[in-house]
PALO-208170 format. One record per residue: x, y, z of N, C-alpha, C, O in turn. Coordinates in steps of 0.02 Angstrom, whole numbers, padded with zeros to 5 digits. Layout:
BEGIN
- X, Y, Z, X, Y, Z, X, Y, Z, X, Y, Z
...
// end
This chain:
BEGIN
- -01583, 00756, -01015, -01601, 00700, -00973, -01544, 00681, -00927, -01554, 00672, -00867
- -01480, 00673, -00955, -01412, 00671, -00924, -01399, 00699, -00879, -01360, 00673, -00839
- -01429, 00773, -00863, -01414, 00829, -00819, -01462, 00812, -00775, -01436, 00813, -00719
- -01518, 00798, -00772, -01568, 00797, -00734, -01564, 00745, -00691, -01591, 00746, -00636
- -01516, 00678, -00720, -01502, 00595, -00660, -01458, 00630, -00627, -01467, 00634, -00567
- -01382, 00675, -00664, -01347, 00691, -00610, -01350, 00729, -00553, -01327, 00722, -00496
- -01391, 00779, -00585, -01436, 00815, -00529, -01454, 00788, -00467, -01431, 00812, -00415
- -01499, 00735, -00467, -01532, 00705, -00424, -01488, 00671, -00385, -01493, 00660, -00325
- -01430, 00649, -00435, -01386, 00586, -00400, -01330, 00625, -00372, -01286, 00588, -00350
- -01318, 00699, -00364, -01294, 00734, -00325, -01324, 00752, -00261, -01301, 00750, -00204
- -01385, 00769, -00283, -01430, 00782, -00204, -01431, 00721, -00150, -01418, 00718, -00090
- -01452, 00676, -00194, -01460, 00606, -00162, -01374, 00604, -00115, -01377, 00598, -00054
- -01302, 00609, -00148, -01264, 00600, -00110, -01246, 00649, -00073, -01208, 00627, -00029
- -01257, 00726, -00067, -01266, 00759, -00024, -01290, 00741, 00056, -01258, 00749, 00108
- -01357, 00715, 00044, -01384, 00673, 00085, -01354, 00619, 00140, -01356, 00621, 00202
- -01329, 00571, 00098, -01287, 00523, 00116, -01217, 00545, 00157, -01203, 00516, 00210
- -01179, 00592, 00135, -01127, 00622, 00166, -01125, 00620, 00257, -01162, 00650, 00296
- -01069, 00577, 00270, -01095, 00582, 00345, -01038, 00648, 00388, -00988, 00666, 00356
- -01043, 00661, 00419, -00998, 00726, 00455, -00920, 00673, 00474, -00862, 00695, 00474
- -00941, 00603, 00488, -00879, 00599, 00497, -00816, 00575, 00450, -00761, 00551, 00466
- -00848, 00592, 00377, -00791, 00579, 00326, -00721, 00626, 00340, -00665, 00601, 00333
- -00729, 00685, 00357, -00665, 00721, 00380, -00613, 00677, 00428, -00551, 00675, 00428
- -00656, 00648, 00464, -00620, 00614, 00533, -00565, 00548, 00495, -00510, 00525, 00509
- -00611, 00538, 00448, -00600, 00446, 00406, -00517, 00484, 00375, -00457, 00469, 00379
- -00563, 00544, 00342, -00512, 00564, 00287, -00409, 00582, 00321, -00355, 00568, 00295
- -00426, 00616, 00385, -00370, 00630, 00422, -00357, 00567, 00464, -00304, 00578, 00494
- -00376, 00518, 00476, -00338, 00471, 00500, -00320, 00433, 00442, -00266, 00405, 00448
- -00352, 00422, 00379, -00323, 00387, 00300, -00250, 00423, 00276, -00203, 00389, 00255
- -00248, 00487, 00282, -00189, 00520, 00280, -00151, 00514, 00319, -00094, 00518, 00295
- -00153, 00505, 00385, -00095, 00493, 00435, -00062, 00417, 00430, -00001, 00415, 00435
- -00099, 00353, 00422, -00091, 00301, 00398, -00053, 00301, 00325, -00004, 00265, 00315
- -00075, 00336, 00285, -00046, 00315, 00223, 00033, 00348, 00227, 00079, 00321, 00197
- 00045, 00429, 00279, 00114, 00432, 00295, 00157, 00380, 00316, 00210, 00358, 00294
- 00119, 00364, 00367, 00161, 00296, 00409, 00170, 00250, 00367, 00223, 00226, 00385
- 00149, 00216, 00313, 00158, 00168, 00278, 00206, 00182, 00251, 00253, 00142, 00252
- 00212, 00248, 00215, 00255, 00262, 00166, 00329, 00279, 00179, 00374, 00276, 00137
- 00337, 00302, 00262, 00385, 00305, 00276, 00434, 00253, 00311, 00495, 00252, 00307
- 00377, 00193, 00360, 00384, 00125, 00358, 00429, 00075, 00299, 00477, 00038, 00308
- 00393, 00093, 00234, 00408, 00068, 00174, 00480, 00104, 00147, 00524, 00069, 00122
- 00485, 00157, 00152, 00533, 00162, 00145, 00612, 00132, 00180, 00660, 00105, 00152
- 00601, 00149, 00237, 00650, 00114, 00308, 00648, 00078, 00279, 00688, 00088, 00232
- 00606, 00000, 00271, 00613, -00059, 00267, 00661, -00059, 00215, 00719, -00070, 00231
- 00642, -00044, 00136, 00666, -00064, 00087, 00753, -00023, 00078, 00791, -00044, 00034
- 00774, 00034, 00126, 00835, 00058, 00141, 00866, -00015, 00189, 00908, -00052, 00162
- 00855, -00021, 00222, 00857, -00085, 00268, 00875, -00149, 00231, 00895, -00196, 00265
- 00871, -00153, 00165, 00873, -00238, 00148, 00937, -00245, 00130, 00977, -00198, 00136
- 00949, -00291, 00112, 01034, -00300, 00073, 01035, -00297, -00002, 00995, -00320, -00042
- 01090, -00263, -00012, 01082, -00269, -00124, 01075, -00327, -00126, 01079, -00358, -00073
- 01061, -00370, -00203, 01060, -00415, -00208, 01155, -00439, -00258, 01185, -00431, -00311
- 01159, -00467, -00195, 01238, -00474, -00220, 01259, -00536, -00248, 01315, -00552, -00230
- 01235, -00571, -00282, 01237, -00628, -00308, 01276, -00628, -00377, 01301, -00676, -00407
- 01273, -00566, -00393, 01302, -00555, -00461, 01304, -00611, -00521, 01253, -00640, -00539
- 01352, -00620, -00543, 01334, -00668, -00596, 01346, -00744, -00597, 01341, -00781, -00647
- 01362, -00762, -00529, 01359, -00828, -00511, 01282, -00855, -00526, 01279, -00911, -00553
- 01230, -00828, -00513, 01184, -00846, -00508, 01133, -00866, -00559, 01078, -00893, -00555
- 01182, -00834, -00626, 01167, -00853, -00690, 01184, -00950, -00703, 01152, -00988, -00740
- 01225, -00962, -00673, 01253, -01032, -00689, 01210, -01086, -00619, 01214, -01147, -00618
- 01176, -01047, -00572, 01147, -01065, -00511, 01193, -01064, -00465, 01176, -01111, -00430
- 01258, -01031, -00433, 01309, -01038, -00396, 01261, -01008, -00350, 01292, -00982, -00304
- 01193, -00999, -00345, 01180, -00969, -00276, 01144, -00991, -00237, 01132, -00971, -00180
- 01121, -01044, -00272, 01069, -01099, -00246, 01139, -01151, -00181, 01183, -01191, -00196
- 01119, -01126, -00121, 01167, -01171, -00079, 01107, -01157, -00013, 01058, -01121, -00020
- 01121, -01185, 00035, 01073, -01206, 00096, 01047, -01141, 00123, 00988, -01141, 00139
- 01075, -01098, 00130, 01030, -01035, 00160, 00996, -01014, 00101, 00937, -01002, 00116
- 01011, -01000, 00018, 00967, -00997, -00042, 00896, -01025, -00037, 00847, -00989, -00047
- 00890, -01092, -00023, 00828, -01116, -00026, 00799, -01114, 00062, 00749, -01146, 00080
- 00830, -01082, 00097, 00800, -01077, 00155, 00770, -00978, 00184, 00755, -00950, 00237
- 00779, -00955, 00099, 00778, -00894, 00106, 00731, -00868, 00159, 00751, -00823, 00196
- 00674, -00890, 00166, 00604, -00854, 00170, 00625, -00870, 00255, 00604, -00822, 00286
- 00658, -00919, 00300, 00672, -00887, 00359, 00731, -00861, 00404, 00745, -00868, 00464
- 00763, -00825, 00343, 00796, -00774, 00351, 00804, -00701, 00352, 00786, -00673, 00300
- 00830, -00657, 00406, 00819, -00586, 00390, 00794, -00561, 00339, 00754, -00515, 00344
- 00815, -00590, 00271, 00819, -00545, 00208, 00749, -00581, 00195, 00707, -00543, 00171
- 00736, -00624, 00202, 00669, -00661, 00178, 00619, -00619, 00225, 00572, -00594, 00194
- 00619, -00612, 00274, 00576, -00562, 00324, 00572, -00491, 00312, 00530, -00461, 00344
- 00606, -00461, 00275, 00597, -00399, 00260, 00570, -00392, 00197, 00534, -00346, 00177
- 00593, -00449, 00162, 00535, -00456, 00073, 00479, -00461, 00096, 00442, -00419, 00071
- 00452, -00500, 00140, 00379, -00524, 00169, 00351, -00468, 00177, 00298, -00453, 00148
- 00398, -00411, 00237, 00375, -00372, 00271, 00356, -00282, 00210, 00312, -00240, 00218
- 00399, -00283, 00167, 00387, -00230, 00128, 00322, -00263, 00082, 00277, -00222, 00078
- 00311, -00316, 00053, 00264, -00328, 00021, 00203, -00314, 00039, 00156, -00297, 00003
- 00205, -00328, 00145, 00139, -00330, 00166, 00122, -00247, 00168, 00065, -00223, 00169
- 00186, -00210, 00169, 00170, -00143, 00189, 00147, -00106, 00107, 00105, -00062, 00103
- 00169, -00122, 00073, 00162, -00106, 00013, 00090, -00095, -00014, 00067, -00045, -00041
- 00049, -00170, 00005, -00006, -00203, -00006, -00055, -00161, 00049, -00111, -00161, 00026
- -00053, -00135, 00100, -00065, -00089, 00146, -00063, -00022, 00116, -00118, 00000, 00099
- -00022, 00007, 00108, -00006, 00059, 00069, -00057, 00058, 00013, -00100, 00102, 00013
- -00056, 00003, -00043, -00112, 00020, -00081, -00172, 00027, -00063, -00204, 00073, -00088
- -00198, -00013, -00017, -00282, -00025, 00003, -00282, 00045, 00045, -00338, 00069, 00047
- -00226, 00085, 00082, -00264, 00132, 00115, -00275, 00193, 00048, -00329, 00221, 00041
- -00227, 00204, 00010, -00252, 00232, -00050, -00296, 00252, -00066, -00307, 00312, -00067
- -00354, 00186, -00091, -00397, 00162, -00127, -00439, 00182, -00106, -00485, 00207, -00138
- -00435, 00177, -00037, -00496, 00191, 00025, -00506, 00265, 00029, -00563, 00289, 00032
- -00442, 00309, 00028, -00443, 00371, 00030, -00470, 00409, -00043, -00483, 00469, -00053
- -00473, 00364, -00078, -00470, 00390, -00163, -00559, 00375, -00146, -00589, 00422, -00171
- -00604, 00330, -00115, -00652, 00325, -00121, -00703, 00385, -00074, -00749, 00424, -00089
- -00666, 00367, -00008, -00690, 00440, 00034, -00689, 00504, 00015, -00730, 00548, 00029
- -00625, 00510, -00026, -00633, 00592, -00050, -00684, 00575, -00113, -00728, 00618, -00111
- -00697, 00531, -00169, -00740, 00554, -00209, -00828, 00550, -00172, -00875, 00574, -00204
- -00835, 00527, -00126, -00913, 00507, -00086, -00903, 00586, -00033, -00951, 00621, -00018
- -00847, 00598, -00015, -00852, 00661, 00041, -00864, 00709, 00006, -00880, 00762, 00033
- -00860, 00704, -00067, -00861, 00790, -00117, -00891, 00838, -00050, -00900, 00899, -00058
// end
């Protein structure tokens, strides 16, 4: 009985298959390069975190500390997160097209 739904539920997505999943699939791959090499730059790009062990006692909490987020280094955390978060969803997308493009 098992063989016989998948059967059907193969033909049925045969069907469905549109010609331009190839097109989806090679621009999902060219995107997910760019992300990844984007992502990389960025996160070569940031500063170590040099706070060392002052920051155990809070010696690092001083006026640019709590003003992190509009600073360079705060703009490039933002900016790898968003690419990151990008990076996953084109993934996902590609992980879905190739299993529907069989």
């Amino acid at each position: 009985m098992n063989s016989i739904l998948m059967n059907t539920m193969l033909l049925m997505a045969d069907d469905a298959v549109s010609p331009i999943y190839p097109i989806i699939r090679i621009i999902l791959i060219i995107l997910i390069v760019m992300c990844a090499l984007f992502m990389i730059f960025v996160v070569l790009l940031q500063p170590g975190n040099s706070s060392g062990i002052g920051a155990i006692g809070g010696g690092a909490e001083t006026f640019l500390g709590k003003n992190k987020a509009k600073t360079l280094e705060g703009k490039m955390k933002r900016l790898t997160v968003i690419v990151a978060i990008l990076f996953a969803v084109f993934l996902i997308a590609f992980a879905i097209i190739s299993i529907v493009g069989l």
